[in-house]
C-alpha positions as CSV (number, residue, x, y, z in Angstrom):
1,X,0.0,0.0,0.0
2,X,3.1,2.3,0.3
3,X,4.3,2.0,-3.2
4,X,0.7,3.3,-3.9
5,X,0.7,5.9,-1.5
6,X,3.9,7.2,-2.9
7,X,3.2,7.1,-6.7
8,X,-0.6,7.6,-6.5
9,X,-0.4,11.2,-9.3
10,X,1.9,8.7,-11.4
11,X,-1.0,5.5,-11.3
12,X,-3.7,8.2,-11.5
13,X,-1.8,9.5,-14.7
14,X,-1.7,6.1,-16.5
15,X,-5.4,5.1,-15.9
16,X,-6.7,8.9,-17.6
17,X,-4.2,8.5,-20.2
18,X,-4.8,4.7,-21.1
19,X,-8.8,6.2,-21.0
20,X,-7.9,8.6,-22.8
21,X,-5.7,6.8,-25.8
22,X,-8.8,4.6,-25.9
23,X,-11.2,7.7,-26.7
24,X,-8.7,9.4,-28.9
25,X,-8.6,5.7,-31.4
26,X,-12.0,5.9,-30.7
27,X,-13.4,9.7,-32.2
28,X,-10.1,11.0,-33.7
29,X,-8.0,7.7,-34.3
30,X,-7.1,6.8,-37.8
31,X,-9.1,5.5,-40.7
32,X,-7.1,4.2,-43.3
33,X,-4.8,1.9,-40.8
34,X,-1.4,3.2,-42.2
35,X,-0.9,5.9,-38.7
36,X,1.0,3.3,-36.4
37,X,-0.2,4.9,-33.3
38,X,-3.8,5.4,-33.5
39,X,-4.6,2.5,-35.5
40,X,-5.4,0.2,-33.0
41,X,-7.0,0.7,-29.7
42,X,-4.5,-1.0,-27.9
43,X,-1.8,0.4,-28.9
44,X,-3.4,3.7,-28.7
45,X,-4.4,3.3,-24.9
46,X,-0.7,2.3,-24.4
47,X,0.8,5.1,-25.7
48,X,-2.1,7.4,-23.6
49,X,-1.2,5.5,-20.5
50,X,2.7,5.9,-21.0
51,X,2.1,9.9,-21.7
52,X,-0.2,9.8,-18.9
53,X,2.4,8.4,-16.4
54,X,5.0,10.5,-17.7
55,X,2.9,13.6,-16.9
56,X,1.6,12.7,-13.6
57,X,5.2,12.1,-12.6
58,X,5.8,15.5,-12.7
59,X,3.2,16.2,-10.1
60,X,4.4,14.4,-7.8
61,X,5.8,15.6,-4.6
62,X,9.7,15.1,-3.7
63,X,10.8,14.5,-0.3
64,X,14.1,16.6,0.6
65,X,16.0,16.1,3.5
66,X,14.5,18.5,5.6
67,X,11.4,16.1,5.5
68,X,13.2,12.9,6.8
């Protein structure tokens, strides 16, 4: 339960942005099946999730030494 404690903004960021890849293949995605990122849902929600990560890493908050 720690580990989720710590990198809750980073899990939070992966679930919206695997949701959201999903709903981007889904209304915007591509229609011809030649773009490799948004031709398949999939793929799509991976791509969302690892942007979503990425960006919900930077919200979260550092410890410093003054903390400890």
């Amino acid at each position: 339960m720690g580990l989720l404690k710590q990198n809750w903004t980073s899990v939070l960021g992966v679930i919206v942005g695997a949701i959201g890849g999903y709903f981007y293949w889904k209304y915007i995605g591509c229609t011809t099946g030649a773009c490799p990122i948004t031709s398949s849902p999939v793929i799509s929600a991976i791509y969302g999730a690892v942007l979503g990560g990425l960006l919900g890493d930077i919200f979260k908050r550092r410890i410093t030494k003054k903390e400890e």
